[in-house]
Structure formats: structure tokens, C-alpha cells
C-alpha positions as CSV (number, residue, x, y, z in Angstrom):
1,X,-6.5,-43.7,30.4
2,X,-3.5,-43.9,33.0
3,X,-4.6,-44.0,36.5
4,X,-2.4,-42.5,38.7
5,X,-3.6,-43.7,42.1
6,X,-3.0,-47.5,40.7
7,X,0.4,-46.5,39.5
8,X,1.1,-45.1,43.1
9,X,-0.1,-48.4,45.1
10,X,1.8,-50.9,42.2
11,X,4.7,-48.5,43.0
12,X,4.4,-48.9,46.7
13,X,4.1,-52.8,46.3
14,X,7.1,-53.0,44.7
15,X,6.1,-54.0,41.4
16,X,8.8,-52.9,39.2
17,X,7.8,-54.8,35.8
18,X,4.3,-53.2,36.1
19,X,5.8,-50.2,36.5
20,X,8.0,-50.0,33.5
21,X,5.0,-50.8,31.3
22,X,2.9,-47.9,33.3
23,X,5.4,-45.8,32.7
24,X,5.6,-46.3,28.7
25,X,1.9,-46.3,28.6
26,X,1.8,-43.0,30.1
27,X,3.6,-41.5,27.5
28,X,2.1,-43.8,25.0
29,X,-0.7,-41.1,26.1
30,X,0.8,-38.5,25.4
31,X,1.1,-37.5,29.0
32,X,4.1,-34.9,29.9
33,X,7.5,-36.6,30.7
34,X,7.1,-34.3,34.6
35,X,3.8,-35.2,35.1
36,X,4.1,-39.1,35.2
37,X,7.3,-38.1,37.0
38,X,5.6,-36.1,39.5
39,X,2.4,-38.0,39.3
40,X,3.1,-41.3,38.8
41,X,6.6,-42.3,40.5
42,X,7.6,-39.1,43.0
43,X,4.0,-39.3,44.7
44,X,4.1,-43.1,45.0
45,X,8.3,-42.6,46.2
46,X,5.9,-40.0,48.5
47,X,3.7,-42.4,50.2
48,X,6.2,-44.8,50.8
49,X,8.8,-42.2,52.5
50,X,6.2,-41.2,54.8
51,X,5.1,-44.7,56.0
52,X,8.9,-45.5,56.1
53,X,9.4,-42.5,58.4
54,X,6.4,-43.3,60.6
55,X,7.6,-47.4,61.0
56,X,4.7,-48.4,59.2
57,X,7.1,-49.9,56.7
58,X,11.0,-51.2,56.9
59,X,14.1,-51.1,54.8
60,X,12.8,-54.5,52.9
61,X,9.5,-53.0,51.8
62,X,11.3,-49.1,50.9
63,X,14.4,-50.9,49.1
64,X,11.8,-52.5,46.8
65,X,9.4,-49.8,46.1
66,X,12.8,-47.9,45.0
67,X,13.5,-50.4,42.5
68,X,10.0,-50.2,41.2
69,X,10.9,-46.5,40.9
70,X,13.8,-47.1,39.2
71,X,12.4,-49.2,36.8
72,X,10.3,-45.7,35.6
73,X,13.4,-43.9,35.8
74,X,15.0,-45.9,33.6
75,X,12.8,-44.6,30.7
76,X,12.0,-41.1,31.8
77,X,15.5,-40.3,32.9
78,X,16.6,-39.9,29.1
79,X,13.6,-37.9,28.5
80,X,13.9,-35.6,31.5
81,X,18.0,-35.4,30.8
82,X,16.8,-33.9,26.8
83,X,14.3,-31.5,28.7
84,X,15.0,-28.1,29.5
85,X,12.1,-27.4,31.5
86,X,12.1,-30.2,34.2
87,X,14.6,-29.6,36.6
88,X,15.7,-31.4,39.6
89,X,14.8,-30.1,43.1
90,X,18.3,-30.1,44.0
91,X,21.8,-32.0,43.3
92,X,23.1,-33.7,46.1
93,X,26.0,-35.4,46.5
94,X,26.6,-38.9,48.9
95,X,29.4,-40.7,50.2
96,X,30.6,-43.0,53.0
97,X,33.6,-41.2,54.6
98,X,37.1,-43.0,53.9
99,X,37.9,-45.8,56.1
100,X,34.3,-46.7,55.6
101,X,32.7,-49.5,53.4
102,X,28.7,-49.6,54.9
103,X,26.2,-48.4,52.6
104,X,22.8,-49.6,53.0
105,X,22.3,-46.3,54.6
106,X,23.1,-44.1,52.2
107,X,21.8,-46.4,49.4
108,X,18.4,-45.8,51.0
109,X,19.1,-42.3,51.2
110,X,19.8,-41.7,47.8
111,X,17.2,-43.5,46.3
112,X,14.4,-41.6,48.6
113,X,15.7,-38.4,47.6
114,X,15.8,-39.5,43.8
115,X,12.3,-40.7,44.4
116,X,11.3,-36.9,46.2
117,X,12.6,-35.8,42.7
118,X,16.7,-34.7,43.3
119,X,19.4,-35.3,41.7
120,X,21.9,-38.2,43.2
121,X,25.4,-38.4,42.6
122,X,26.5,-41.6,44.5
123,X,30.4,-41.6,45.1
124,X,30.0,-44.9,46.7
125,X,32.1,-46.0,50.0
126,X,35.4,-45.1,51.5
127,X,35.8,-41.7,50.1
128,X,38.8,-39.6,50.9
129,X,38.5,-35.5,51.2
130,X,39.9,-35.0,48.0
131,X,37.0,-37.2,46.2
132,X,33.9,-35.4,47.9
133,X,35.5,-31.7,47.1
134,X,36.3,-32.9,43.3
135,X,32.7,-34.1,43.2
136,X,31.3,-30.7,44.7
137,X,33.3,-28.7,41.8
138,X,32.3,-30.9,39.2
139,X,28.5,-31.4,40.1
140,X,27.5,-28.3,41.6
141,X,25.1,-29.4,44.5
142,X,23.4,-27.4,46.9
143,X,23.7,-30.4,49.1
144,X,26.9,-32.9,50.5
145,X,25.5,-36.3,52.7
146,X,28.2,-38.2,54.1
147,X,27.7,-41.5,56.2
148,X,29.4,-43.6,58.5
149,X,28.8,-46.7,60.8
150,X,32.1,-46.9,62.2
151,X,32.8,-44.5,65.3
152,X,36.6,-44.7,64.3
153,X,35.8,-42.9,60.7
154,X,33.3,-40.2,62.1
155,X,35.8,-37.7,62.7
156,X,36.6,-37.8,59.2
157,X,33.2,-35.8,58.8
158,X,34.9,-32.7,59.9
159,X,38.1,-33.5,57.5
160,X,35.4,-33.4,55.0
161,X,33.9,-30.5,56.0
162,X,37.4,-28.2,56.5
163,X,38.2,-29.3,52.9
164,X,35.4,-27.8,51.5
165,X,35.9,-24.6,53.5
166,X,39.4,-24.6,52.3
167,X,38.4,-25.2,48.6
168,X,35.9,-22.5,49.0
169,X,32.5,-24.9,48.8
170,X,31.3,-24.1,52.2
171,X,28.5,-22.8,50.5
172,X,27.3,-26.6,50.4
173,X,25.0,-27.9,53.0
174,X,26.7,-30.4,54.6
175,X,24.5,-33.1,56.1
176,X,25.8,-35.8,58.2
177,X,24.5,-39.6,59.2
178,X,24.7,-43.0,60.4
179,X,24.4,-45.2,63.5
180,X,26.7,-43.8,65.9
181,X,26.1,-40.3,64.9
182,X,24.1,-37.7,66.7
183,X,22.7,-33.7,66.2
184,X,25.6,-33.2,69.3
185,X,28.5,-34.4,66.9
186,X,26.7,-32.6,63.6
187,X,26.9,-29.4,65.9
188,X,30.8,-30.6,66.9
189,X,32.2,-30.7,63.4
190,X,29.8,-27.3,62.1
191,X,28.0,-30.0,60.2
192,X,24.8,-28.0,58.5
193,X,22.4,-30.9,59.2
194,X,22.0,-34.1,60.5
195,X,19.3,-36.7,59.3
196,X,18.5,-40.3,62.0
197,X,16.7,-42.2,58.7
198,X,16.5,-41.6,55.5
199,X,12.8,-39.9,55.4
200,X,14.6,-37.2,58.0
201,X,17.6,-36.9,55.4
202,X,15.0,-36.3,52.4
203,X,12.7,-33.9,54.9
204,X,16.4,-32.0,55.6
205,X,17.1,-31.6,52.2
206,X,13.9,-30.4,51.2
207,X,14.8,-27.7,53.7
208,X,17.9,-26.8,52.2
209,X,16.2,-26.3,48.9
210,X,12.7,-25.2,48.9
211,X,12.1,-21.6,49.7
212,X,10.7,-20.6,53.4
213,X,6.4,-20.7,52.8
């Protein structure tokens, strides 16, 4: 019988073979594709985020608990894809801003908000206007996270941001970070949110999507 609590500490280690195997075992068992989803990676991915967020873990340690994660994915995602009923908790869209090629940040982002159970479309670095408001039409999200380490590309956050007015997306919740940037300049550029780490950005999104208790 597949035991959860194991599958959440083997996750949390970092133990990505293991994992694949749990994760084919589990259905092996007949177990629902959401529940070993839930169950097995998202409340492992859980763990991990909040020890991340508290310092009791660093980027080494979360980097390779995502890849365990991701090593489920890889044989739930075509499952869950076929599945009517299991629905992300959100879409969200990431980029690093044009002019900027960092990523480790938003990397980390994206795969701690796959592992809280969203949706990640990753554009990837240096990202012009055009590209995030073409991604917004196409993918829907309820959620836009740009990055940027370089003070010279953080005004293009607001270039962003105007775009999507103009194209009629300011719906989206745009949420902004990175090294140099700062609640003051999320405020600045009219910036929806503004995450430090990437347990804040997950804890903001969760915001943006789950209903008020």
C-alpha cells in the first residue's frame, strides 16, 4: 500500500528515481491521478516551500526536491492533461523582462508554484512587451510574474504592465521580483504584487486565486 508520508520525505530529499517509481506504483494501485498529485508530490512540494521560506533550507536543497517533483510529473502530467476533473489552481505566466538573461529566480519560482499545484508557462529570459501580452492572450492566466536582477531593466516592468492595459489584459495580476526590486517600486509601476523569495511569490499567488475564507 503506498505510503504517503514516505513519498513526502523521499520527495523532500531529493530523490527523484524513487519518486518516479512511487509515483507508478501509486497508480499501479489504482490510486486517483489528483490524489497522488495532491498527496504524494504537492504536499511534499508543501513541506519543502515552507522550510525554504523559513531558511531552514536553501536554493540547493529546494532546486532538487523540484526535480524529484518533476520526475512524478513526468508521468501524471499526461494523465492529468486527459482529465477533465483536475484542474490547475491557477495559470500563471513567467518571464525575465528584456534586456535581462538571470533566471535562477524565476526558475525557482516556477517550479514551487508547479509543485503548490499551478500551471507554469515559462517564457524564459529577455522577454520583450510584445512576448508577455501574446502569452497572456494565448494562455489565459489569472497571474503575470516578471523578474529582473539588473536595476537598468526594472523599468521595463511598467512597459510590461502599460502593454497589457493597452491590450486590454489588465485583468492579470501582475506580480513583480528580483534582487533590486522592492514593494515601493511594485507600488511605482501599479504592479499588483510583489513576492522577496519564491515561497512569498507562491503565498501571493495563492492569494490571487483562492477565494477569501
Amino acid at each position: 500500500m503506498m505510503d504517503y508520508a514516505q513519498m513526502n520525505q523521499l520527495l523532500y530529499e531529493g530523490k527523484a528515481p524513487l519518486i518516479l517509481e512511487l509515483t507508478k506504483q501509486a497508480l499501479a494501485e489504482g490510486r486517483p491521478v489528483k490524489e497522488v498529485l495532491e498527496n504524494g508530490l504537492i504536499a511534499g512540494m508543501s513541506v519543502v516551500g515552507e522550510d525554504f521560506k523559513h531558511n531552514r533550507i536553501y536554493v540547493p536543497e529546494v532546486l532538487v526536491a523540484a526535480r524529484a517533483m518533476k520526475a512524478g510529473m513526468s508521468v501524471l502530467k499526461p494523465l492529468l492533461s486527459a482529465s477533465a476533473t483536475t484542474r490547475p489552481a491557477g495559470t500563471v505566466v513567467i518571464g525575465t523582462v528584456k534586456g535581462d538573461l538571470h533566471d535562477i529566480g524565476k526558475n525557482l519560482v516556477g517550479m514551487m508554484a508547479e509543485g503548490a499545484g499551478f500551471k507554469i508557462v515559462d517564457l524564459g529570459v529577455d522577454q520583450s512587451a510584445e512576448k508577455f501580452v501574446a502569452a497572456a492572450r494565448e494562455h489565459k492566466p489569472e497571474i503575470l510574474g516578471m523578474s529582473a536582477l539588473l536595476t537598468t531593466t526594472m523599468p521595463y516592468m511598467k512597459t510590461v504592465i502599460t502593454a497589457l492595459d493597452a491590450a486590454g489584459l489588465g485583468h492579470i495580476k501582475t506580480c513583480v521580483g528580483g534582487a533590486p526590486i522592492s514593494q515601493t517600486f511594485a507600488d511605482e509601476i501599479g504592479a499588483d504584487g510583489y513576492a522577496r523569495d519564491a515561497a512569498a511569490a507562491v503565498a501571493l499567488f495563492k492569494q490571487f486565486v483562492l477565494p477569501p475564507a
